[in-house]
N, C-alpha and C positions, 0 to 999 in steps of 0.2 A: 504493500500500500504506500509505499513510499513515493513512488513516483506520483504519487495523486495529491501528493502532500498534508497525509493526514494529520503525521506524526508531526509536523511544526505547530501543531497547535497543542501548544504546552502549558496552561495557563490554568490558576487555579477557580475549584466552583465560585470563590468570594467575585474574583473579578470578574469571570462573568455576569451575575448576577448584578455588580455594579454598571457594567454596559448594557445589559439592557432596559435598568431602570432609568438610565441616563438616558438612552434613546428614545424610552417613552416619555418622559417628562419634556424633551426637548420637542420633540413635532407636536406633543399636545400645547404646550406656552407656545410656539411659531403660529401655529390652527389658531388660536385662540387671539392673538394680537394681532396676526394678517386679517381675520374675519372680520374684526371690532375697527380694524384702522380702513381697511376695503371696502367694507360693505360689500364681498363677492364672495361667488363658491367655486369649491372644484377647481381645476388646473389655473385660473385664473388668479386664486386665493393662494395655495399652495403646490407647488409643482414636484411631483414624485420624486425630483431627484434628490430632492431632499432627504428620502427616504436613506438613501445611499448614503449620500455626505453623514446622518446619524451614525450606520454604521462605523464608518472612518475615525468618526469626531468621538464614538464613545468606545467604541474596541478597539479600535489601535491608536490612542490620541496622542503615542508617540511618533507614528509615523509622519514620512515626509511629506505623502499626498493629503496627509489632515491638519494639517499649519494652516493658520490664518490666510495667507495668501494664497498658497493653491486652493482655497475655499471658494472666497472670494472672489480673488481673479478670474479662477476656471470658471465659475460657476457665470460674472458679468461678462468677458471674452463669451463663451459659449453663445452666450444669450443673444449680446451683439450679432454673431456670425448667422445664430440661427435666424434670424430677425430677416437678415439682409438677404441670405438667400431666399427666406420664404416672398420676398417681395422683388426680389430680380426675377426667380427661377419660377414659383407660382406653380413647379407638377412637383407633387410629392417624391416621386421617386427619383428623380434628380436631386431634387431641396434637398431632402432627409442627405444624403450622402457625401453631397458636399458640404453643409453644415456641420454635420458629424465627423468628414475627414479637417475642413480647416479649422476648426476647434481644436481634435490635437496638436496638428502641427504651430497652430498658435501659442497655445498654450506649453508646448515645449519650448517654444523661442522664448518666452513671456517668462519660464521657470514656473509656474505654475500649473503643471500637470494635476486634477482633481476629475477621476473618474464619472462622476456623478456629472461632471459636466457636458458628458456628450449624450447623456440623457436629457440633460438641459437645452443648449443643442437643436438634438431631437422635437422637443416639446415644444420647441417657439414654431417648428414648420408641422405637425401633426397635431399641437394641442384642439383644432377646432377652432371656429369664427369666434369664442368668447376672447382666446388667445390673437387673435390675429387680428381684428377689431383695437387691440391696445397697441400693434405698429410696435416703437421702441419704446414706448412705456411698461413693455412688457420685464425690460432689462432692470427697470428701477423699481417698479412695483408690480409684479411680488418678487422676480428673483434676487435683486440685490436686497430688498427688505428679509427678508426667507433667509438668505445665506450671513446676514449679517446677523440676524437673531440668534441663527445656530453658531454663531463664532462666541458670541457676548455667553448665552446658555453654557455651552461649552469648557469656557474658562472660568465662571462660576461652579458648576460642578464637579469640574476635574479634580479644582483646587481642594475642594473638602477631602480630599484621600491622598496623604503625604507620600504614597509611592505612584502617584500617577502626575504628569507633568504637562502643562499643555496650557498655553504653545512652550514647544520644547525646549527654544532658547532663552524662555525666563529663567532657569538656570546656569550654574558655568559648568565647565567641560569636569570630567569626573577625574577626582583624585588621582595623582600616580598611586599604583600598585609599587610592591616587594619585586614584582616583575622585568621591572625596567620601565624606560622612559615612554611617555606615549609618542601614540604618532604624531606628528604636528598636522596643522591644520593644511598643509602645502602637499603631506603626503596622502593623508584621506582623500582630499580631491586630483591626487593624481592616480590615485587606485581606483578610483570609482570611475574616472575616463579612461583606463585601461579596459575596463567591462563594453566600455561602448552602448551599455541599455539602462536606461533606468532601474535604479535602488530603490528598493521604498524600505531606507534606514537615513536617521538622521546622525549628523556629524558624533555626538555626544553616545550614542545610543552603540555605534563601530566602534567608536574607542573602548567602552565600556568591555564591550564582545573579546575587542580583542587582548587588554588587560586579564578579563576572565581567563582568556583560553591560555595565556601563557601564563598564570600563576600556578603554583605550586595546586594538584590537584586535593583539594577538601570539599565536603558536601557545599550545595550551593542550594538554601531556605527559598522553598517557592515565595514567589511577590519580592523578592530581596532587591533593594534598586541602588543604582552607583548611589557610592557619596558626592557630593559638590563642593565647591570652593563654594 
């Protein structure tokens, strides 16, 4: 089962159970202040991709596609691009595809790679006349209102559990180990463009790994998180 990647999910019942309480409080407060601020329903009010970025923002709020700006950015980029094609191109099956491909490659150029965003994307050319009716109003209200709520939601909730961190670099880089010296910050980013493909590990989170892996082998307490400066 390895190759399916079961086994990388390693993580204890608590944290789970922390992600997906976090998830449901975060689209119910966005559902609830999009409807009241809108006055709208449905795709118009809240867009599915939201759905996603929860996942991201509350199961892995380390990762690098769940930082504040690939939220953000991906999620207004997306919206933009979706916008534009569905009012150049006007047949769906062209829209959707070009939409969905300039969004990635946008949002690679932009550093802000956030999955959810090509579902976003997606929705500005396939939401239906309620969506397409709003033009580029659609990028402001609801997706950047939407994504900006789950950013603020986010860093409120993360913070109440001292082994969880988010956004990542509100802390500093983790302590030297007994191990030796870390990487610097010149050499992480030159390892990770040796891969040629996108990581979804952030700077602090590699060093961490790899101070683990070369210290002296002793058990390692699930939930056990770097020290910081």
């Amino acid at each position: 089962m390895t190759w399916l990647g079961v086994e990388l999910d390693e993580v204890s019942a608590k944290e789970k159970l922390v992600s997906a309480v976090g998830g449901m409080i975060a689209i119910g407060v966005v559902a609830l202040i999009t409807r009241r601020a809108l006055g709208l329903d449905g795709s118009a009010m809240l867009i599915a991709s939201m759905g996603a970025s929860a996942v991201l923002l509350f199961a892995v709020p380390h990762g690098q596609l769940s930082q504040p700006w690939p939220v953000l950015g991906g999620h207004v980029v997306s919206a933009v691009l979706g916008v534009t094609a569905w009012q150049l191109i006007g047949r769906f099956e062209l829209a959707a595809a070009v939409a969905v491909g300039s969004a990635i490659g946008v949002m690679h150029v932009l550093k802000c790679i956030h999955p959810p965003g090509g579902a976003t994307a997606l929705t500005a050319v396939i939401g239906g006349a309620n969506v397409h009716a709003l033009g580029y109003g659609f990028v402001l209200r609801p997706v950047l209102l939407n994504a900006a709520l789950m950013v603020v939601i986010a860093v409120a909730f993360n913070a109440m559990f001292p082994w969880r961190r988010y956004p990542a670099a509100a802390t500093g880089r983790p302590r030297r180990t007994g191990a030796g010296p870390a990487p610097s910050h010149a050499q992480v980013l030159a390892a990770l463009r040796s891969i040629d493909s996108f990581v979804d590990v952030n700077e602090d989170d590699l060093v961490r790994l790899v101070q683990l892996l070369a210290a002296p082998a002793e058990p390692i307490e699930p939930g056990r998180r770097a020290e910081h400066r």
